[in-house]
The first five atom37 places (N, CA, C, CB, O) and aatype in JSON, in Angstrom:
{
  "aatype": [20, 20, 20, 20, 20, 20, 20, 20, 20, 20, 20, 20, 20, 20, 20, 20, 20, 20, 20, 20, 20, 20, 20, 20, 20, 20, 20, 20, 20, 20, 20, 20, 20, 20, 20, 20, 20, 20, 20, 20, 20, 20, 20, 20, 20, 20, 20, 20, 20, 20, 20, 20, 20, 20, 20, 20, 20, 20, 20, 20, 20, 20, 20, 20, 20, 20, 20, 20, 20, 20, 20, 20, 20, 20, 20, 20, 20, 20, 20, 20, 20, 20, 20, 20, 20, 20, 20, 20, 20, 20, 20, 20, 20, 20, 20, 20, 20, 20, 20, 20, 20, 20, 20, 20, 20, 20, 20, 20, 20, 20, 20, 20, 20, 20, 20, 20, 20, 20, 20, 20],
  "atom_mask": [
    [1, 1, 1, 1, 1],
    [1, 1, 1, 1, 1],
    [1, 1, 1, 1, 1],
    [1, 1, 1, 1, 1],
    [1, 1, 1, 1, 1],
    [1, 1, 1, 1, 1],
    [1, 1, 1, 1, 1],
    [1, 1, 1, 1, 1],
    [1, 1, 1, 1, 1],
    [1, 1, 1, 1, 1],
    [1, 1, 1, 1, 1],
    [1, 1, 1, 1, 1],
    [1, 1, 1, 1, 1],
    [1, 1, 1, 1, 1],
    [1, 1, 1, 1, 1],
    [1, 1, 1, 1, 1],
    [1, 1, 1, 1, 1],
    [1, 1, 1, 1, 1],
    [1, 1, 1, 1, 1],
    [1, 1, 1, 1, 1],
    [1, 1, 1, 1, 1],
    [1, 1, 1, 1, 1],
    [1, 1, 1, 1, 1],
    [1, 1, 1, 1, 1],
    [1, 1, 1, 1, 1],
    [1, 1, 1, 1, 1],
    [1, 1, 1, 1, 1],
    [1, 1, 1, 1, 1],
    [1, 1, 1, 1, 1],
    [1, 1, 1, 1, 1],
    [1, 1, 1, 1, 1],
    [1, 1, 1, 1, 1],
    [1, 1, 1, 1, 1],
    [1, 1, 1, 1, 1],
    [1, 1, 1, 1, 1],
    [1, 1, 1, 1, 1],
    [1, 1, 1, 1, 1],
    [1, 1, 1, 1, 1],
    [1, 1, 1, 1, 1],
    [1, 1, 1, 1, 1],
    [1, 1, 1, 1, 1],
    [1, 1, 1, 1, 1],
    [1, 1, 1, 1, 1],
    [1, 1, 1, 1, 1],
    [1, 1, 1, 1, 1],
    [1, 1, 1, 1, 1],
    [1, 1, 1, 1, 1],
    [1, 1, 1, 1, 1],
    [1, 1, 1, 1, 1],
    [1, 1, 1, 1, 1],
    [1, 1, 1, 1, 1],
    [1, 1, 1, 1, 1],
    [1, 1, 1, 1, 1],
    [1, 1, 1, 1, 1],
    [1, 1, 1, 1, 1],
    [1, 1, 1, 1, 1],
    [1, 1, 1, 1, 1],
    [1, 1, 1, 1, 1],
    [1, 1, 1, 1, 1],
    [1, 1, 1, 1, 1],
    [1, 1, 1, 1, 1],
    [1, 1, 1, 1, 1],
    [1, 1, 1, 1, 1],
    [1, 1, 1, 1, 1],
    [1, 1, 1, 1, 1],
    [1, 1, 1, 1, 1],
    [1, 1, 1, 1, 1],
    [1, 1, 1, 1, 1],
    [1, 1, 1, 1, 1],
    [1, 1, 1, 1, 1],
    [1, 1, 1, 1, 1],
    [1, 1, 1, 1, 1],
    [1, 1, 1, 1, 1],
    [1, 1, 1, 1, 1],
    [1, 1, 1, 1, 1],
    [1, 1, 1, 1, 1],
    [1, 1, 1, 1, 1],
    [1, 1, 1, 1, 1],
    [1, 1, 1, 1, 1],
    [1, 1, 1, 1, 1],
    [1, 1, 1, 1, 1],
    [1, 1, 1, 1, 1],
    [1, 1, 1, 1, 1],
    [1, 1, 1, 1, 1],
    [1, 1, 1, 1, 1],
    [1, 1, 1, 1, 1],
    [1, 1, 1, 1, 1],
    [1, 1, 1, 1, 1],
    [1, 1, 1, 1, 1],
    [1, 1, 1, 1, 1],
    [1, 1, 1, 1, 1],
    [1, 1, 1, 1, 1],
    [1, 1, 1, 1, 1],
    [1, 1, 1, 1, 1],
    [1, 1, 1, 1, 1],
    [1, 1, 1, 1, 1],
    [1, 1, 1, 1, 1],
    [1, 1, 1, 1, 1],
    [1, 1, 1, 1, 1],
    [1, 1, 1, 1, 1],
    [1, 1, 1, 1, 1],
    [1, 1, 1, 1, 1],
    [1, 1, 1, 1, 1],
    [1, 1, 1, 1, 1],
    [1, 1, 1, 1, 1],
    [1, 1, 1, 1, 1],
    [1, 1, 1, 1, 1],
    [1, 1, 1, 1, 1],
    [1, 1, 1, 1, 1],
    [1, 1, 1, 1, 1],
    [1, 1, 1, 1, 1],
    [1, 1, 1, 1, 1],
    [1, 1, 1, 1, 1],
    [1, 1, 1, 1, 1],
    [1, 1, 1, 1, 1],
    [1, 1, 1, 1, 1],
    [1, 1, 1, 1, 1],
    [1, 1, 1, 1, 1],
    [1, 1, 1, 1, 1],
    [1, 1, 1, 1, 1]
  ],
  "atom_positions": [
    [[0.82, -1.2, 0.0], [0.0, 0.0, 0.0], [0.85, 1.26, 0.0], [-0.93, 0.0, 1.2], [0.36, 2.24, -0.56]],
    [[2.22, 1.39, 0.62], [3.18, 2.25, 0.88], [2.15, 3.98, 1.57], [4.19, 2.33, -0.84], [1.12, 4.17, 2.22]],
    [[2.92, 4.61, 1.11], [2.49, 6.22, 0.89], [0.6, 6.84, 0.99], [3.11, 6.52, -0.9], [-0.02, 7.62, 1.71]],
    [[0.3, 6.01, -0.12], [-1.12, 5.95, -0.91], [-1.99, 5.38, 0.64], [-1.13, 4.56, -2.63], [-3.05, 5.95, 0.88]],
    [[-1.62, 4.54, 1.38], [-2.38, 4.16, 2.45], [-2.78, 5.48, 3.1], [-1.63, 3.18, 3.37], [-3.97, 5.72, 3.29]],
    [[-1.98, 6.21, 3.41], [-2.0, 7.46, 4.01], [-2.73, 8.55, 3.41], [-0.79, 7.86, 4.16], [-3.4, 9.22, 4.2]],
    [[-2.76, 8.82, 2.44], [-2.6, 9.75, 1.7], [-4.22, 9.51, 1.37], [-1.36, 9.67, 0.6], [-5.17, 10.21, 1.74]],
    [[-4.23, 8.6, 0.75], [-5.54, 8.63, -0.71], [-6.63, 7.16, 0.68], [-4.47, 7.45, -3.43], [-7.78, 7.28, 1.11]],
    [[-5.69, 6.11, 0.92], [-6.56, 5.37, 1.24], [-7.35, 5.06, 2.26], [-6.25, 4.74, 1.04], [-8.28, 5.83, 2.51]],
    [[-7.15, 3.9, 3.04], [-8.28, 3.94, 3.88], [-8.15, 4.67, 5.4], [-8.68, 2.5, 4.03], [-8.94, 5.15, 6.21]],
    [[-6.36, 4.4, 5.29], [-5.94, 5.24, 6.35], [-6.6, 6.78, 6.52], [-4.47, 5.33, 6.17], [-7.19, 7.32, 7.46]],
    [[-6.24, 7.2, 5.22], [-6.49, 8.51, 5.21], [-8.05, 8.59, 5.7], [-6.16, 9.13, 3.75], [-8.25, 9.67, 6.24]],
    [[-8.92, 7.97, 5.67], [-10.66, 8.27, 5.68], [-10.55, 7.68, 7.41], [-12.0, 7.0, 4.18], [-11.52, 8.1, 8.05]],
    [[-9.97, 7.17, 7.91], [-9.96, 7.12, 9.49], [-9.02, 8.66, 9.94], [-9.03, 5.41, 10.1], [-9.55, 9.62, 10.5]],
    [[-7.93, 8.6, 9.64], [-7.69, 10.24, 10.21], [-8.38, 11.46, 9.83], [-6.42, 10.68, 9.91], [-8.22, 12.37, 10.65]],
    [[-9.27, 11.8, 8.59], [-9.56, 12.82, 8.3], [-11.11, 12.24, 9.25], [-9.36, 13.29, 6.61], [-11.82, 13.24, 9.24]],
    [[-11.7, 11.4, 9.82], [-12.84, 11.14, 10.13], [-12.13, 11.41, 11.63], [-13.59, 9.72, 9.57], [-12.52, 12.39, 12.26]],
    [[-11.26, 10.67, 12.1], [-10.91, 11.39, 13.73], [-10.7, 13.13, 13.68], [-9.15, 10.64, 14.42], [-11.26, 13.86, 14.49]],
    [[-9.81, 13.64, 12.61], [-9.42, 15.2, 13.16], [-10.9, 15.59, 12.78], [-7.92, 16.27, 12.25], [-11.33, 16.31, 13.68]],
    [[-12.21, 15.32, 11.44], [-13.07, 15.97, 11.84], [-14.26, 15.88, 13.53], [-13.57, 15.8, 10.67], [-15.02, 16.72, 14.01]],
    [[-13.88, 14.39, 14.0], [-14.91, 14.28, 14.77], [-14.45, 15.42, 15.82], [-15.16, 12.76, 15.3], [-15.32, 15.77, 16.61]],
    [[-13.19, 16.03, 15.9], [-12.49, 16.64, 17.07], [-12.79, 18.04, 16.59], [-10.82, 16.24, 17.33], [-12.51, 19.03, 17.27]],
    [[-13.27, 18.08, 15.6], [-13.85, 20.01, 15.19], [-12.81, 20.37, 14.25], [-13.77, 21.48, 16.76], [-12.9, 21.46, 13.7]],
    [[-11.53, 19.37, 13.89], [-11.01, 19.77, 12.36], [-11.76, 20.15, 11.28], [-10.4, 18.8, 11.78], [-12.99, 20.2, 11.29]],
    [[-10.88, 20.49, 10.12], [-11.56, 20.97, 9.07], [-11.01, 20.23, 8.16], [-11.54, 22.35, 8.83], [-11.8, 20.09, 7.23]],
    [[-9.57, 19.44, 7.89], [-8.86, 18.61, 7.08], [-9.89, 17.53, 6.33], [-7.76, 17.94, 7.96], [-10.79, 16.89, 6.86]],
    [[-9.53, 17.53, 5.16], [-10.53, 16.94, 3.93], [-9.61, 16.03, 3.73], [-11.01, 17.88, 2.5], [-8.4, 16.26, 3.75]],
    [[-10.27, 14.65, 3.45], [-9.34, 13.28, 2.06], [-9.02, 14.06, 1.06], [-10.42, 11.79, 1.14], [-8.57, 13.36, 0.16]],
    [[-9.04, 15.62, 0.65], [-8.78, 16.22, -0.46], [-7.1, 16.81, 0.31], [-10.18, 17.44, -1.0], [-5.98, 16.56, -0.13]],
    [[-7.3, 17.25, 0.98], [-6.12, 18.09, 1.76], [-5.35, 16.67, 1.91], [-6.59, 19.1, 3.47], [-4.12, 16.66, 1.92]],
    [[-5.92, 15.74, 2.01], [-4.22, 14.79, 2.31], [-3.72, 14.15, 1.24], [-4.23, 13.45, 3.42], [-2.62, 13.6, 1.18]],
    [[-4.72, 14.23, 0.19], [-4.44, 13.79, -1.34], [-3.99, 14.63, -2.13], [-5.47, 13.34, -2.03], [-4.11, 14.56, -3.35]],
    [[-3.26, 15.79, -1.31], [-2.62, 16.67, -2.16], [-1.73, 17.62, -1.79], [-3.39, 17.24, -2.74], [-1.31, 18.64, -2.35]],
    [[-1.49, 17.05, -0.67], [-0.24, 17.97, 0.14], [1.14, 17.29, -0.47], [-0.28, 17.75, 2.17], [1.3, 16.13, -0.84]],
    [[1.9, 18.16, -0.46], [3.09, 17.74, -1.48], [4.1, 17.41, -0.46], [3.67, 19.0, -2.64], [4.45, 18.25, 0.37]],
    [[4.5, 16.41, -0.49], [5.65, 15.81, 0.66], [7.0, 15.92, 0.17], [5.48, 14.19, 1.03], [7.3, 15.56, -0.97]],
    [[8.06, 16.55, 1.23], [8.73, 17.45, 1.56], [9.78, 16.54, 2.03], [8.11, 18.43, 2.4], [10.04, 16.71, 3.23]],
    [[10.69, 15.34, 1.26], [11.66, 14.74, 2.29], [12.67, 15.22, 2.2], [11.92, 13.48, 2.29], [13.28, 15.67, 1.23]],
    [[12.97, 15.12, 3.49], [14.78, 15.92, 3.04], [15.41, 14.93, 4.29], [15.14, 18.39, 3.45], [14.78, 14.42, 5.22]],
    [[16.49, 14.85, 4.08], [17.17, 14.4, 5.27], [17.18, 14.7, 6.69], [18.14, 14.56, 5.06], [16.64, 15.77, 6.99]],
    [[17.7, 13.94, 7.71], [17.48, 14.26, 8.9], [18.77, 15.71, 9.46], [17.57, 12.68, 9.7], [19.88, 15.6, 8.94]],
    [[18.68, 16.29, 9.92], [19.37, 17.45, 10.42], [20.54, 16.59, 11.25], [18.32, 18.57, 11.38], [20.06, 15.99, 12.21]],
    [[21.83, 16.44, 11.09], [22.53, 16.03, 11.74], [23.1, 16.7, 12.98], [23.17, 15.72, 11.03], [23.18, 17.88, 12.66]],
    [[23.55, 16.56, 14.26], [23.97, 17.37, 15.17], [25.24, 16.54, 15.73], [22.82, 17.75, 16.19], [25.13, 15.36, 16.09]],
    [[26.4, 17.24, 15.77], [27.45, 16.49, 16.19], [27.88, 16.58, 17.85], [28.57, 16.93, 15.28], [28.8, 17.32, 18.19]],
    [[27.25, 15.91, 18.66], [27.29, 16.46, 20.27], [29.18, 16.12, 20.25], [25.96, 15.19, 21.81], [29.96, 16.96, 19.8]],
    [[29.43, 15.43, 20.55], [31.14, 15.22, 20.51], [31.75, 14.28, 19.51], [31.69, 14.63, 21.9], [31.14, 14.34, 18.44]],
    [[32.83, 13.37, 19.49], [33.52, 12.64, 18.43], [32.41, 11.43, 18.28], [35.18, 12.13, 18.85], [31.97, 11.19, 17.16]],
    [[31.97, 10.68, 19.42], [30.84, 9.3, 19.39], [30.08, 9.67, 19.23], [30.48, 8.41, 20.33], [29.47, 8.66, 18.88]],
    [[29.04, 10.83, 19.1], [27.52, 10.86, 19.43], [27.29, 11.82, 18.76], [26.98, 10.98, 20.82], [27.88, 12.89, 18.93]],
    [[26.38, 11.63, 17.88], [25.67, 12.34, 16.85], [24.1, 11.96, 17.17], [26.22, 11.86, 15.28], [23.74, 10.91, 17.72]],
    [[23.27, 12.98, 16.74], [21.69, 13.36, 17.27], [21.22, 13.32, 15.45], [21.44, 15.43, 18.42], [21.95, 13.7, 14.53]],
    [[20.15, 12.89, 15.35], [19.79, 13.07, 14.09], [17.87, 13.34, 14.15], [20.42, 11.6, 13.21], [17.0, 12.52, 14.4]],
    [[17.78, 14.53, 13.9], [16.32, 14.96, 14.7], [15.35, 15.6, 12.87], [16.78, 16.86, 16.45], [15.62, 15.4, 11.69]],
    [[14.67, 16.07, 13.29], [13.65, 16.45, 11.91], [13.9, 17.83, 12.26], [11.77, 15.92, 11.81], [14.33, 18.26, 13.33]],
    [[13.45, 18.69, 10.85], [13.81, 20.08, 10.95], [12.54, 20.78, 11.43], [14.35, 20.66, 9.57], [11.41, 20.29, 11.41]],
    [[12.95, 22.21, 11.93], [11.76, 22.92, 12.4], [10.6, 22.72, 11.54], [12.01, 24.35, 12.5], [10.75, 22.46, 10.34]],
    [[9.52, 22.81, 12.04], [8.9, 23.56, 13.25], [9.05, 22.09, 14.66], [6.83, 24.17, 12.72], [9.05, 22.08, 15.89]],
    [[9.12, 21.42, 13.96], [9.67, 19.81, 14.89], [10.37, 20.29, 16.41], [11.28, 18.76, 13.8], [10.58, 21.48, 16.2]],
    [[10.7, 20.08, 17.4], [11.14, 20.67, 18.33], [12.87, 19.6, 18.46], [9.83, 20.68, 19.65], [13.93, 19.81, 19.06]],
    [[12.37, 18.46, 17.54], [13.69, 17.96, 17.89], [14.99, 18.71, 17.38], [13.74, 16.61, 17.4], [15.81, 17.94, 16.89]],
    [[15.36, 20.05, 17.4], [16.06, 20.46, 17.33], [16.06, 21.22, 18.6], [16.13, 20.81, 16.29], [16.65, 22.3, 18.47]],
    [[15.82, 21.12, 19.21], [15.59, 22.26, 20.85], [16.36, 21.03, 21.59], [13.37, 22.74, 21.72], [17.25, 21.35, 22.38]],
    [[16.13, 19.93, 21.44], [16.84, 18.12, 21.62], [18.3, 18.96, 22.26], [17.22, 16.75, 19.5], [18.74, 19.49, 23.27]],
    [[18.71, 18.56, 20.56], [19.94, 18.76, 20.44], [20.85, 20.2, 20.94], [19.99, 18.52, 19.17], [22.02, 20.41, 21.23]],
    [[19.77, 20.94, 20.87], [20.54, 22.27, 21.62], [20.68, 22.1, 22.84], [19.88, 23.6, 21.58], [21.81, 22.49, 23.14]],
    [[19.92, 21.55, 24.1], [19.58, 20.93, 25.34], [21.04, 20.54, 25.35], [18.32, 19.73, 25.44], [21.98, 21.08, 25.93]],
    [[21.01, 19.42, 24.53], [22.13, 18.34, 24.71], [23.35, 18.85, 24.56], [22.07, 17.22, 23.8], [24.32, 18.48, 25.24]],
    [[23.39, 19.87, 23.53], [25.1, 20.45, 23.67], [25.16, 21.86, 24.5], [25.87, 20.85, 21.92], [26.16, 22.58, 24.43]],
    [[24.13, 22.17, 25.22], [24.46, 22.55, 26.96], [25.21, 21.95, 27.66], [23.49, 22.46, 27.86], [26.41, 22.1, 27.88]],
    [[24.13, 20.92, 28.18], [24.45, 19.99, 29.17], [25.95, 19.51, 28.64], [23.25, 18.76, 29.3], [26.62, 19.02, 29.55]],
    [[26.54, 19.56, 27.49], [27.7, 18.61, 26.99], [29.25, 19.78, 27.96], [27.72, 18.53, 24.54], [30.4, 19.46, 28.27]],
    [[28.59, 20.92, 28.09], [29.59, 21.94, 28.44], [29.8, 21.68, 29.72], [29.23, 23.36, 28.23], [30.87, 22.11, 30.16]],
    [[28.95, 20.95, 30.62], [28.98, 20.74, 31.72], [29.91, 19.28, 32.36], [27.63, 20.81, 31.91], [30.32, 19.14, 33.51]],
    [[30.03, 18.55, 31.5], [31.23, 17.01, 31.28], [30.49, 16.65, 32.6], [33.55, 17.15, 31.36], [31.23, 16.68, 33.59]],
    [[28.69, 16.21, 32.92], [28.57, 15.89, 33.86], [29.39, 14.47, 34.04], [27.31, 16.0, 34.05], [29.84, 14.05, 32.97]],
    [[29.7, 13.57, 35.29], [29.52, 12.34, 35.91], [29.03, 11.9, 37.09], [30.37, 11.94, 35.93], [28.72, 12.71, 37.97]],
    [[28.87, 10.42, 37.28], [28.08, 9.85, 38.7], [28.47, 11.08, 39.51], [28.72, 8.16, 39.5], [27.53, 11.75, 39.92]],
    [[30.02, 11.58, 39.88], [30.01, 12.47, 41.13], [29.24, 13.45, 41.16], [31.12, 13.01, 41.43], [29.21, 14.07, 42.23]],
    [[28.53, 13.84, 40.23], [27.0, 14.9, 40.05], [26.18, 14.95, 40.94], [26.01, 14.6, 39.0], [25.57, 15.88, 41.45]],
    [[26.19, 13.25, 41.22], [25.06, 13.03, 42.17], [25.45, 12.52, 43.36], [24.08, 12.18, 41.69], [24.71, 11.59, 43.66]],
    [[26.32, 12.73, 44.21], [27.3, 11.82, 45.25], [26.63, 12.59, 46.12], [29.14, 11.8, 45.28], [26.31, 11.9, 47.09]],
    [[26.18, 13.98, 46.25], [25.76, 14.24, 47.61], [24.66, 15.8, 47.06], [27.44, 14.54, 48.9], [24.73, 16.46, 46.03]],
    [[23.93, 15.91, 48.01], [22.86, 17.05, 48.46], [23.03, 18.47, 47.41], [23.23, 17.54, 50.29], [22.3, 19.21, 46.75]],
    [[24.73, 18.28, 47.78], [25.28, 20.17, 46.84], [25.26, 20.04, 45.4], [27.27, 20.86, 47.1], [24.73, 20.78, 44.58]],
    [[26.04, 18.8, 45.18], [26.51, 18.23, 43.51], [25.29, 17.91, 43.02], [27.58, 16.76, 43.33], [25.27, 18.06, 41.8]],
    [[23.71, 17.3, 43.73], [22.86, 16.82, 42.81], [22.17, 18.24, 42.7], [21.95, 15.46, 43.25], [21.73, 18.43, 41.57]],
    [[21.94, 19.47, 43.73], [21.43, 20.28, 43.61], [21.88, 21.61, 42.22], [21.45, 20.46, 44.9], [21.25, 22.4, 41.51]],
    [[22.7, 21.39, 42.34], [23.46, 22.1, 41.44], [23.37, 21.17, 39.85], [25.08, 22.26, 42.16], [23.16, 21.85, 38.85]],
    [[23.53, 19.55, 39.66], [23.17, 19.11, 38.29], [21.74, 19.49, 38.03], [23.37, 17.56, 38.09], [21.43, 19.8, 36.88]],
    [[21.08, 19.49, 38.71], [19.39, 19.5, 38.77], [19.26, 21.04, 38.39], [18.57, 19.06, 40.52], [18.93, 21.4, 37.26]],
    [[19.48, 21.74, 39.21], [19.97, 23.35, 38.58], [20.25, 23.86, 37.11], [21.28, 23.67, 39.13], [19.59, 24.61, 36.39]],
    [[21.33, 23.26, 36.92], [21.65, 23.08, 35.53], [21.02, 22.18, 34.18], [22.77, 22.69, 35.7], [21.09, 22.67, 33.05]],
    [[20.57, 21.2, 34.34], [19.58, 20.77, 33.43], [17.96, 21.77, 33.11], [19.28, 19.32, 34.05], [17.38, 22.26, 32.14]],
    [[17.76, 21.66, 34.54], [16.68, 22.76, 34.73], [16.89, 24.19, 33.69], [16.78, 23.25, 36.44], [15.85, 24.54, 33.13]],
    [[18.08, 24.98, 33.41], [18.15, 25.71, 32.89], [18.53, 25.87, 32.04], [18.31, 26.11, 33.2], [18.69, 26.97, 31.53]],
    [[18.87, 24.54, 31.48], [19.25, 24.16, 29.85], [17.61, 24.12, 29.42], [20.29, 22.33, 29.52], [17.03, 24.87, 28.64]],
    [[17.15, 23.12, 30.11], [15.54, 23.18, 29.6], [14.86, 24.56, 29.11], [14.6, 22.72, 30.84], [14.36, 24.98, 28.06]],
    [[15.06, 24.96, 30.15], [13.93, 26.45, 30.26], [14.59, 27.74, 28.83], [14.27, 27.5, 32.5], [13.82, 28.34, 28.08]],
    [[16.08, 27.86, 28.79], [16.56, 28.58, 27.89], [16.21, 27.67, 26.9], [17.91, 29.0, 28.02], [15.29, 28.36, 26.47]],
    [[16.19, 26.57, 26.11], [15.99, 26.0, 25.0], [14.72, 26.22, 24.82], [16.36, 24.76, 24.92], [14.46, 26.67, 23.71]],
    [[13.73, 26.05, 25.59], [12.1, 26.44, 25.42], [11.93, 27.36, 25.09], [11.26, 26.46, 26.35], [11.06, 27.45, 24.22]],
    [[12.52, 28.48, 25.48], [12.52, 29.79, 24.94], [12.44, 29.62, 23.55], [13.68, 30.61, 25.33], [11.53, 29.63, 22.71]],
    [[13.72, 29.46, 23.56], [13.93, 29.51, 21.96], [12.75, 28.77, 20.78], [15.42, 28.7, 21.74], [12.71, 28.89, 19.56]],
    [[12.08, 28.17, 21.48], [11.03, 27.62, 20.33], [10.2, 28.7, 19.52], [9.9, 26.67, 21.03], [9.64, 28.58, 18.43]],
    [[10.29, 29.84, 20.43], [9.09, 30.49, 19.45], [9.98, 30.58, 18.4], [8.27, 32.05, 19.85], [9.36, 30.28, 17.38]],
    [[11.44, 30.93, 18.08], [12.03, 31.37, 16.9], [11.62, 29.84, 15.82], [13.91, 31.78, 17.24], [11.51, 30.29, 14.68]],
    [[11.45, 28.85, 15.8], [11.4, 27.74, 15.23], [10.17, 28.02, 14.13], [11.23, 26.58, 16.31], [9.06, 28.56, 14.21]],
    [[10.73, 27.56, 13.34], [9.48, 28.17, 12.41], [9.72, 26.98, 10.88], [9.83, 30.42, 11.93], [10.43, 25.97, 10.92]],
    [[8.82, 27.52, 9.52], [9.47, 26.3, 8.44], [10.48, 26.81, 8.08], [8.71, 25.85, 7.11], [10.64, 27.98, 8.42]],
    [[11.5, 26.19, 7.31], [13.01, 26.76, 7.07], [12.53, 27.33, 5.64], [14.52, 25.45, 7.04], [13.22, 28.26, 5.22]],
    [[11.51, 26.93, 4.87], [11.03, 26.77, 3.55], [10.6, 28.34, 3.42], [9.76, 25.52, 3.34], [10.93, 29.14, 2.54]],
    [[9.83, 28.53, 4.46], [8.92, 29.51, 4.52], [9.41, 30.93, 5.19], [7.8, 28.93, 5.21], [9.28, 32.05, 4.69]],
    [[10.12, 30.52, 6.7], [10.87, 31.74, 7.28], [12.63, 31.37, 7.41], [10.14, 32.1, 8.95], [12.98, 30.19, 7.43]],
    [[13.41, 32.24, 7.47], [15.26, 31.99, 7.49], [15.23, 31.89, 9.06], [16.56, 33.59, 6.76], [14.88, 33.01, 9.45]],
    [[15.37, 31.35, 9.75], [15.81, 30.21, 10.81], [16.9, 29.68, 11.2], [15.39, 29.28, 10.62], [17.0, 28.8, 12.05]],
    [[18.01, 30.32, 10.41], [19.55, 29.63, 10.47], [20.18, 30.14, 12.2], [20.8, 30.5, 8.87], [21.1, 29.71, 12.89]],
    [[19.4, 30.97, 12.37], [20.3, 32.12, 13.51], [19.7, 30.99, 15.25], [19.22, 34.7, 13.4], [20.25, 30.79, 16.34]],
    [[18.44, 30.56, 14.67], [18.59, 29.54, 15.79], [19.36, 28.68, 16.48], [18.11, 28.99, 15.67], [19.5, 28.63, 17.7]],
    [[19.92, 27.9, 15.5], [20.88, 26.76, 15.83], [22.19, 27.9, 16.55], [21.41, 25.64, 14.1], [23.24, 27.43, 16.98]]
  ]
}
């Protein structure tokens, strides 16, 4: 069935029948004709082993990878958590990798549609 399941077939007449029962407006016409957009996954190089491979905006898995090469500045280990000061302080710091990366979502936008480079 590939693609066409989605798109044209029966799949498609169960999702356009759930988003309308929920007060959507999406038609079997709107999914039989939206033009699909593949591009590769956005690569992110956190250090030499570990690479992140996330979808591009408006997707948030790029907020992921920004998170992650915070926290990477920090070279946490187990001694993070050995006592009361060290876990308070990792907990601190994740906490505010989170919250600054959230921020940044409103800038996230389509790359197609708005320039978005200044995020990363």
């Amino acid at each position: 069935k590939g693609d066409d399941a989605f798109y044209t077939g029966e799949l498609a007449d169960v999702i356009v029948k759930e988003i309308q029962n929920r007060g959507g407006i999406i038609t079997k016409e709107d999914l039989a004709n939206y033009p699909v957009d593949f591009r590769e996954a956005l690569q992110v190089n956190l250090n030499e082993s570990l690479t992140t491979f996330v979808s591009y905006p408006p997707s948030s898995g790029i907020i992921l990878s920004f998170i992650l090469n915070i926290l990477r500045g920090y070279d946490f280990s187990s001694k993070d958590l050995e006592n009361l000061t060290t876990t308070t302080l990792f907990y601190h710091r994740l906490i505010e990798a989170f919250k600054y990366a959230y921020a940044k979502r409103s800038e996230l936008a389509d790359p197609l549609k708005i320039n978005v480079t200044d995020v990363c």
